[in-house]
N, C-alpha and C positions, 0 to 999 in steps of 0.2 A: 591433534585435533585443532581443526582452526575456530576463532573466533568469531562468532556471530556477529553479522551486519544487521544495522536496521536503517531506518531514515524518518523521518519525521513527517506526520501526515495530518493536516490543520485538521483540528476537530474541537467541537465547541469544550471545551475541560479547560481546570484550572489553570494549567500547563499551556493550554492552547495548540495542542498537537499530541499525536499519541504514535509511540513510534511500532513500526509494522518491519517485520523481517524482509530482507532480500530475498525474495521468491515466494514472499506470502500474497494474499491477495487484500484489493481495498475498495471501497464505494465510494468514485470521482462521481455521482450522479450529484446534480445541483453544485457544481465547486466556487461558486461565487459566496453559499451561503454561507450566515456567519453564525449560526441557530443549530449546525446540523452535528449529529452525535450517532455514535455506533459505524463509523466508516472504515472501521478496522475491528476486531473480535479476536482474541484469542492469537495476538501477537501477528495475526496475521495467518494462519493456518485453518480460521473457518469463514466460510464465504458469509459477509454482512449480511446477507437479506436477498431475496426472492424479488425480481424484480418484473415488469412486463416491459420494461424497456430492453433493448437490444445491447445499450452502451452502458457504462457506467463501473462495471464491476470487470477489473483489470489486478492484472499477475502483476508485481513489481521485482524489473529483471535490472540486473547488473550489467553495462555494458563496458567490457574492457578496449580502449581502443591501441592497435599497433601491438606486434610483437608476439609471442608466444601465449597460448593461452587464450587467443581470441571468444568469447561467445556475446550473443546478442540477445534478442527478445525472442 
């Protein structure tokens, strides 16, 4: 069984980021702000929020570059 990836994803917490699984999803909407909170849920596995925007809420994919094993976004 391999080990879980994550990555760090700025969200207003103690911490100042809340880390989100490799192929979970996250809420890039407004990403300047330094106020915003709930941009990741549930490690990553439930989609943040209902949006009426088109952008914002994106898969976070691993990309291997060269060699065996290739995949992309």
């Amino acid at each position: 069984m391999m080990d879980r990836e994550y990555v760090g994803i700025r969200q207003a917490t103690q911490k100042g980021y809340i880390e989100c699984e490799i192929g979970g999803v996250a809420d890039f909407s407004y990403p300047t702000s330094k106020l915003r909170r709930g941009r990741v849920q549930g490690g990553g596995h439930v989609c943040p929020t209902l949006t009426s925007q088109s952008m914002g809420i994106c898969r976070i994919e691993k990309i291997v570059r060269g060699g065996a094993g290739r995949y992309a976004a």
